[in-house]
C-alpha positions as CSV (number, residue, x, y, z in Angstrom):
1,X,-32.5,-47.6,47.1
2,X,-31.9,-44.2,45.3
3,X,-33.1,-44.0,41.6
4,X,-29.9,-43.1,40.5
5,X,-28.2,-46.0,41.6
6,X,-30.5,-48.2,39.5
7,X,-29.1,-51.3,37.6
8,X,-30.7,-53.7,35.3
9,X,-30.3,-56.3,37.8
10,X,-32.5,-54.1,40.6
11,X,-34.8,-53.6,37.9
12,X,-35.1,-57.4,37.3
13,X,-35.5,-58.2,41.0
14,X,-38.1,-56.1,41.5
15,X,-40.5,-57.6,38.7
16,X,-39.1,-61.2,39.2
17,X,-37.5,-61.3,35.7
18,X,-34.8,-61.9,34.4
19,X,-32.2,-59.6,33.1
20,X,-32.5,-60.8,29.6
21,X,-36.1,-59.8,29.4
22,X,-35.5,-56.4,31.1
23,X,-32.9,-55.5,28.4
24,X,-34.6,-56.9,25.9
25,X,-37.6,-54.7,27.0
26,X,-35.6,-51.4,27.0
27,X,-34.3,-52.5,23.6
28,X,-37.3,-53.2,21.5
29,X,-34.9,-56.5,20.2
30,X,-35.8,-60.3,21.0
31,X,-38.5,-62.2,21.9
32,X,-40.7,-61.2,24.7
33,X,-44.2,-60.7,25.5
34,X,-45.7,-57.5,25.1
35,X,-47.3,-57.7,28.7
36,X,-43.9,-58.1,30.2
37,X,-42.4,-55.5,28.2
38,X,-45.1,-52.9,29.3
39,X,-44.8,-53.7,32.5
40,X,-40.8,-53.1,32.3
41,X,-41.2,-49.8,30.5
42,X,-43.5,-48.9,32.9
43,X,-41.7,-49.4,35.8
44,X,-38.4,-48.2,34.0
45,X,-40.5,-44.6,33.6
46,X,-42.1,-44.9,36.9
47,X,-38.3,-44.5,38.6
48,X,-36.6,-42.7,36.1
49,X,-34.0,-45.1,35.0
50,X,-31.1,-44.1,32.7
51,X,-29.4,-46.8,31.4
52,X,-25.4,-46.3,32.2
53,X,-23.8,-45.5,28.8
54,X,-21.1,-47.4,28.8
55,X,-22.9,-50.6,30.1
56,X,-25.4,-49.8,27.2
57,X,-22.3,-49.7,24.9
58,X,-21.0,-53.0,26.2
59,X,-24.4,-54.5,25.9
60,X,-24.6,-53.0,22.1
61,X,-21.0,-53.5,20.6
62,X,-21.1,-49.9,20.8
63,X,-18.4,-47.4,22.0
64,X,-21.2,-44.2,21.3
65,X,-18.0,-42.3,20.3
66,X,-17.9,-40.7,16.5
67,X,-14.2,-40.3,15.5
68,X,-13.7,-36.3,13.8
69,X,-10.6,-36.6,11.5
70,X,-8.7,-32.8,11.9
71,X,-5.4,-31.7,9.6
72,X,-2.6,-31.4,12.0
73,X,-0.8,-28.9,9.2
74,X,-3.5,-26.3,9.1
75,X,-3.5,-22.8,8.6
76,X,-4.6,-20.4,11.3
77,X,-6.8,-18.8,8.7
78,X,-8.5,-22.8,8.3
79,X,-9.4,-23.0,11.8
80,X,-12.9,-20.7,11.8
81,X,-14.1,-23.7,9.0
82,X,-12.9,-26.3,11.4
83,X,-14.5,-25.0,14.3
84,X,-18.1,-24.5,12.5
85,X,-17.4,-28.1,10.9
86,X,-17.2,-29.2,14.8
87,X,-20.3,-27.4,16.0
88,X,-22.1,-28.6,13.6
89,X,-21.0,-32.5,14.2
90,X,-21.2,-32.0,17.8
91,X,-24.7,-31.1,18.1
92,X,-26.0,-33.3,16.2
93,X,-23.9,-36.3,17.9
94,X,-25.1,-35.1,21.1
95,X,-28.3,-34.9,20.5
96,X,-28.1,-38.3,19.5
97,X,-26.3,-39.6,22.8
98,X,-22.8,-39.6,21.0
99,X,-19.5,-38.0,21.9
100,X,-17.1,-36.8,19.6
101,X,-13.3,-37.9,20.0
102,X,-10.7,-35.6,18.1
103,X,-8.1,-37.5,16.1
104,X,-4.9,-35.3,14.3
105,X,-3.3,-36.4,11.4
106,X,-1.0,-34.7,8.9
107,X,0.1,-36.0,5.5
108,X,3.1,-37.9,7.3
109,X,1.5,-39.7,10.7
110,X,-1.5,-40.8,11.0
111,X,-0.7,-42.5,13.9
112,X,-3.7,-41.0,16.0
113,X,-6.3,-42.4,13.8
114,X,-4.4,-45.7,13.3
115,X,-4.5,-46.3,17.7
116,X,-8.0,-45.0,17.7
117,X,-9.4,-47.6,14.7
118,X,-6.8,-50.3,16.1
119,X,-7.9,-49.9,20.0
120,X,-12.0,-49.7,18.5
121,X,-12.5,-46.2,19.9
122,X,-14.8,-45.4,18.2
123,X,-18.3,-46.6,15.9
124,X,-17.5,-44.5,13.2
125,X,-15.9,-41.9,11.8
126,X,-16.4,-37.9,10.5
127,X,-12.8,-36.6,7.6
128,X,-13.0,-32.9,7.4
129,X,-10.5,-32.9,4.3
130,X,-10.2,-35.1,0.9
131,X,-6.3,-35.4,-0.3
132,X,-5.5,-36.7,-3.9
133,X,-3.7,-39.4,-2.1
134,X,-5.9,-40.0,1.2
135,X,-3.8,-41.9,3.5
136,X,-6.8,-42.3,6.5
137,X,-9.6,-43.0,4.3
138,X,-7.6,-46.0,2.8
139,X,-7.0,-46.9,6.7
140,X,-10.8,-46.1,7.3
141,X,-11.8,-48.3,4.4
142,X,-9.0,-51.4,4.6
143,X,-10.4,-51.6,8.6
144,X,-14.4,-51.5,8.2
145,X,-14.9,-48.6,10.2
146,X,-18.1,-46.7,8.8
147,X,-17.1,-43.2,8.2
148,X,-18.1,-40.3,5.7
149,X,-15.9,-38.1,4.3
150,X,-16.6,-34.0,4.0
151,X,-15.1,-33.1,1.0
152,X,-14.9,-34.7,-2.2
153,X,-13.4,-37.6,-3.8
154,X,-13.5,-39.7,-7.2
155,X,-14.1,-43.3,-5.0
156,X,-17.4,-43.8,-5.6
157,X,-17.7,-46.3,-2.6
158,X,-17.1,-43.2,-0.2
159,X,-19.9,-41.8,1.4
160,X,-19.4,-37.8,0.7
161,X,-20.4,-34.7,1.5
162,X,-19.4,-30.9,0.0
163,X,-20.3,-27.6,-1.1
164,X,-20.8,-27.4,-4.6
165,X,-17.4,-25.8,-5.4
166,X,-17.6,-26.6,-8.9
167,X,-20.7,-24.7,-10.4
168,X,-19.8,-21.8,-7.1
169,X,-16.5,-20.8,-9.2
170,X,-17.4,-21.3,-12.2
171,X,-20.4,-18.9,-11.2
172,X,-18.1,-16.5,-9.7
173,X,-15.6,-16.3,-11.9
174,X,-18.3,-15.8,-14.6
175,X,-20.0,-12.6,-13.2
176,X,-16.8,-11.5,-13.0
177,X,-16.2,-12.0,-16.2
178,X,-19.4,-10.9,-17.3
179,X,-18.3,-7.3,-15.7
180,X,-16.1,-6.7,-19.1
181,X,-12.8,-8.4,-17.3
182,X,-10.4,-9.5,-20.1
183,X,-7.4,-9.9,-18.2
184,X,-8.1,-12.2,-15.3
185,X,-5.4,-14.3,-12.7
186,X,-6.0,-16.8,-10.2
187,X,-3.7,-17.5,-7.3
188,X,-4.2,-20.7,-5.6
189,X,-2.7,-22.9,-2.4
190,X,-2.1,-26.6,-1.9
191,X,-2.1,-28.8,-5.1
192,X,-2.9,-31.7,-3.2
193,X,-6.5,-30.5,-2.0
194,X,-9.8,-31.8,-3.6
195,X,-11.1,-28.3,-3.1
196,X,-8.7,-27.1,-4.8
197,X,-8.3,-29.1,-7.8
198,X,-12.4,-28.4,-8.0
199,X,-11.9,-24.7,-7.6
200,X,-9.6,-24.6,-10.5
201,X,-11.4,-26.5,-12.7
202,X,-14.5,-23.7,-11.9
203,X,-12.3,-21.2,-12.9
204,X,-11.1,-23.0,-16.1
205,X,-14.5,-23.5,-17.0
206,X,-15.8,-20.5,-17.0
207,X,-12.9,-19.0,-19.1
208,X,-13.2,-22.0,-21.4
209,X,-16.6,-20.7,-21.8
210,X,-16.4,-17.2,-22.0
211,X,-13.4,-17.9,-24.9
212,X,-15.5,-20.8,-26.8
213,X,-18.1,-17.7,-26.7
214,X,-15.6,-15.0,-27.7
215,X,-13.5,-17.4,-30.8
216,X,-10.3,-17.0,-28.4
217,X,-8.2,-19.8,-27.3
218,X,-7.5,-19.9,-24.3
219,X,-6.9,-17.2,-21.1
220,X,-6.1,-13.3,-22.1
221,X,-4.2,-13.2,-18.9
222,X,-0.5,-13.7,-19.9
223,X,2.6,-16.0,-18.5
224,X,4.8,-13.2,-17.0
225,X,8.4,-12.8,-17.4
226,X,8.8,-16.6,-18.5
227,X,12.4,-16.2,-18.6
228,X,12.2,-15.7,-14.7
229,X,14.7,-12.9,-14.9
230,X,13.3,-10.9,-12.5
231,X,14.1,-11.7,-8.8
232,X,11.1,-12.4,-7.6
233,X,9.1,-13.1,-10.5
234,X,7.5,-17.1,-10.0
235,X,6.6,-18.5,-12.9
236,X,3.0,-19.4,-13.6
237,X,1.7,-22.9,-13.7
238,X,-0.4,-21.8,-16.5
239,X,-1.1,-18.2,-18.7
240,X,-2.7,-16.3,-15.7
241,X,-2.6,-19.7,-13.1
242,X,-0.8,-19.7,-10.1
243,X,-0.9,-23.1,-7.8
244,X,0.9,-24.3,-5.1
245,X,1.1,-20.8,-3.4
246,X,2.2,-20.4,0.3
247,X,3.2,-17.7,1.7
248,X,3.2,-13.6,1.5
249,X,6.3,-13.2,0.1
250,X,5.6,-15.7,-2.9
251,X,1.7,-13.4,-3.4
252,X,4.0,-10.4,-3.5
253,X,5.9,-10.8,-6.4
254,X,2.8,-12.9,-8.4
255,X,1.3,-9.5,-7.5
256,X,3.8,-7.1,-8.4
257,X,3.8,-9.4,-11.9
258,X,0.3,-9.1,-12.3
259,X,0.3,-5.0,-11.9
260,X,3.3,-4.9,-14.4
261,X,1.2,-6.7,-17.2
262,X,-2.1,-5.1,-16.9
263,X,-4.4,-7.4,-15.3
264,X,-7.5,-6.1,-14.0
265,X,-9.0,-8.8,-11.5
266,X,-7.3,-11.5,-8.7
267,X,-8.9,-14.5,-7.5
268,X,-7.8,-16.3,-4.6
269,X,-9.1,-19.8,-4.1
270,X,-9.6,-18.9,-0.4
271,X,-9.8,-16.5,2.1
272,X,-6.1,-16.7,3.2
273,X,-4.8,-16.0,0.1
274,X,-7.2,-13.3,-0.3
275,X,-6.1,-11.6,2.5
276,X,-2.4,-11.8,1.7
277,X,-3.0,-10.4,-1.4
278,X,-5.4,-7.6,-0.6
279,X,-2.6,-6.9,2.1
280,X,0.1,-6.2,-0.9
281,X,-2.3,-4.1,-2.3
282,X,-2.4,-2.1,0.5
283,X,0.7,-1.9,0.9
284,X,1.9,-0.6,-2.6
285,X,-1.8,2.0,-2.2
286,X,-3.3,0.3,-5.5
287,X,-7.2,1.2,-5.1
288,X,-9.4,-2.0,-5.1
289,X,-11.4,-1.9,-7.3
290,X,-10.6,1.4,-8.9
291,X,-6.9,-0.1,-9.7
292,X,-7.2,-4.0,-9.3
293,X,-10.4,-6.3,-8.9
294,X,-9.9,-8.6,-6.0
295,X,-12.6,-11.5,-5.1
296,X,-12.2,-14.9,-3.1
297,X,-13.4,-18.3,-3.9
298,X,-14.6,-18.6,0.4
299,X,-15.9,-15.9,2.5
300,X,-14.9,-15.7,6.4
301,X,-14.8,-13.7,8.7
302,X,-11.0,-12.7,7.5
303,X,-12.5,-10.9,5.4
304,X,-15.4,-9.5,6.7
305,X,-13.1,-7.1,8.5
306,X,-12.2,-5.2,5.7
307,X,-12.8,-2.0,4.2
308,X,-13.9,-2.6,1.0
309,X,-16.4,-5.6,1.2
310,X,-14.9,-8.9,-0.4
311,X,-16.3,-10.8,-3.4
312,X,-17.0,-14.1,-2.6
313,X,-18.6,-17.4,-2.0
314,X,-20.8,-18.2,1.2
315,X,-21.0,-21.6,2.5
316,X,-22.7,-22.6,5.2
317,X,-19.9,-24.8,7.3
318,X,-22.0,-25.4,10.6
319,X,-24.6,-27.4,8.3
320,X,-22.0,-29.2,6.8
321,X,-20.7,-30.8,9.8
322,X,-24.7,-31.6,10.9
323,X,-25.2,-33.3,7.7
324,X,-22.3,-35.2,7.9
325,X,-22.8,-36.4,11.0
326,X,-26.2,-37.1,10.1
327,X,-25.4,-39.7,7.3
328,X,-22.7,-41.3,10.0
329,X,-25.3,-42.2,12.4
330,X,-27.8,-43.2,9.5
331,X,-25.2,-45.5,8.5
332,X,-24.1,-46.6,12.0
333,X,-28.1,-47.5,12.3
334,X,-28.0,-49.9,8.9
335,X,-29.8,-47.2,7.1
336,X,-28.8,-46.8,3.4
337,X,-27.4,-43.2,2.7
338,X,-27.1,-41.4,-0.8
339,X,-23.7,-41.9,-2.1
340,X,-23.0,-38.2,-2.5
341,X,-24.4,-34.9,-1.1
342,X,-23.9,-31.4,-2.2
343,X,-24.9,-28.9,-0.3
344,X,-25.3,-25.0,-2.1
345,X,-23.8,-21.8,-2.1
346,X,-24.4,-18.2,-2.5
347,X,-22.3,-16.3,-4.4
348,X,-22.2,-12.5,-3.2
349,X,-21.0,-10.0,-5.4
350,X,-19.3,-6.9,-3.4
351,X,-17.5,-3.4,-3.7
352,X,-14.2,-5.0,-4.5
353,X,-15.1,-6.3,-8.1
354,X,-16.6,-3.1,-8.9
């Protein structure tokens, strides 16, 4: 009989058990002497037996699959933070005898996760994005399956992990601030985003600040043109706030508006938007940061590749997904877990804010 081929039953056979008490053995659950448990562990270490993981599963209630949530709609410039997120998650599944099954979902079909939860693919679940209206964590939560969510969110029964965005822009945008800016912009993408209602709010606060400090009011950026006459003005959400931003055409005129008014520094809630607008620069040979301050609220490789190092904010992504994971199986073994988990942040102040 080759090791290999070993079953419970063999196993039980051979000491004149039964298979109850060998599986109890390997489990460390029920009843059972502590003799006969010995003598199955030693004879289980003696041949090298592996218990077949699916069996093991079957045995357990247990798929030993972790569900990873992805955004179907991403941007190419998201997928680097996706790909660390799933390093990080699938290392430390692995490690833990897990596998990791990809679901995609987009803001309109979430059919993938629904046929995964429905079918019980898998024990739990990793989202690698919080919406304002989360359409899979109320199907996570409504069906029982454990999961944690990276990114944050105002349920507090959500077990969540993030950077600390908040007190990372609000430090940012304070240095910069700090530098003798008066006449500061931020350009930023998809309303619906945590992150990015948590990145505006660090940028608000630190003007708030800095005017509570100073007697003013409120932004010394201005609203530009607000009669929209130009043809490709786009009016600000707020004095010096511009949301919902997309595409390079829309960050070209917000930047041609911006050079027309005076103001001396861009942020870009990401590094996407950083790069579109550093492009424009380029393109229209303003100096950065002789001309116009540029800085980024997330630092990638996008923008490592530039000439004139990026202001911005490190996060270490890989360790995000570990952790994650980590509090998934913690759960998945009846462990309690802490709520909510921040993780830190380094801001790194470069050539392009002067």
């Amino acid at each position: 009989m080759e090791d290999k081929k070993m079953t419970i039953d063999d196993i039980a056979r051979a000491l004149g058990v039964s298979k109850t008490t060998v599986s109890r053995a390997m489990s460390g659950k029920g009843r059972i002497g502590e003799a006969t448990r010995q003598r199955v562990l030693a004879y289980v270490a003696e041949h090298n037996y592996s218990p077949n993981v699916i069996a093991k599963g079957l045995a357990q209630s247990k798929t030993y699959n972790i569900g990873m949530v992805l955004p179907g709609d991403y941007h190419i410039a998201e997928l680097p933070f996706f790909q660390k997120c799933m390093l990080g998650i699938s290392r430390k599944a692995s490690a833990a005898g897990y596998d990791v099954l990809i679901s995609m979902v987009t803001k309109e079909d979430i059919s993938q996760l629904e046929r995964v939860v429905t079918n019980g693919k898998v024990d739990g679940v990793i989202l690698t994005r919080t919406m304002a209206d989360d359409a899979p964590m109320r199907l996570l939560a409504d069906s029982g399956v454990p999961f944690v969510a990276i990114g944050s969110t105002n349920d507090d029964g959500v077990v969540q992990i993030d950077n600390d965005h908040l007190n990372a822009c609000t430090e940012l945008t304070a240095r910069i601030l700090a530098q003798g800016v008066s006449r500061i912009a931020l350009i930023g993408g998809d309303r619906d985003l945590i992150v990015t209602k948590t990145r505006l709010q660090g940028f608000k606060a630190a003007l708030a600040d800095r005017n509570g400090r100073a007697g003013g009011s409120g932004p010394d950026s201005r609203r530009i043109d607000p009669d929209n006459s130009r043809k490709d003005s786009r009016p600000a959400d707020e004095d010096g706030i511009w949301m919902g931003v997309e595409d390079s055409r829309e960050v070209e005129g917000i930047v041609s508006q911006l050079l027309d008014t005076g103001t001396e520094c861009i942020v870009c809630m990401d590094d996407h938007l950083c790069d579109l607008v550093l492009d424009t620069l380029q393109q229209r040979q303003i100096e950065v940061p002789g001309q116009m301050r540029v800085a980024s609220f997330y630092d990638s490789a996008l923008l490592a590749n530039r000439m004139i190092p990026v202001t911005s904010i490190r996060f270490d992504v890989e360790e995000l997904g570990t952790r994650a994971c980590d509090l998934l199986l913690r759960m998945l073994d009846g462990e309690e877990v802490v709520p909510r988990t921040l993780l830190g942040y380094e801001v790194c102040m470069r050539r392009s804010t002067g």
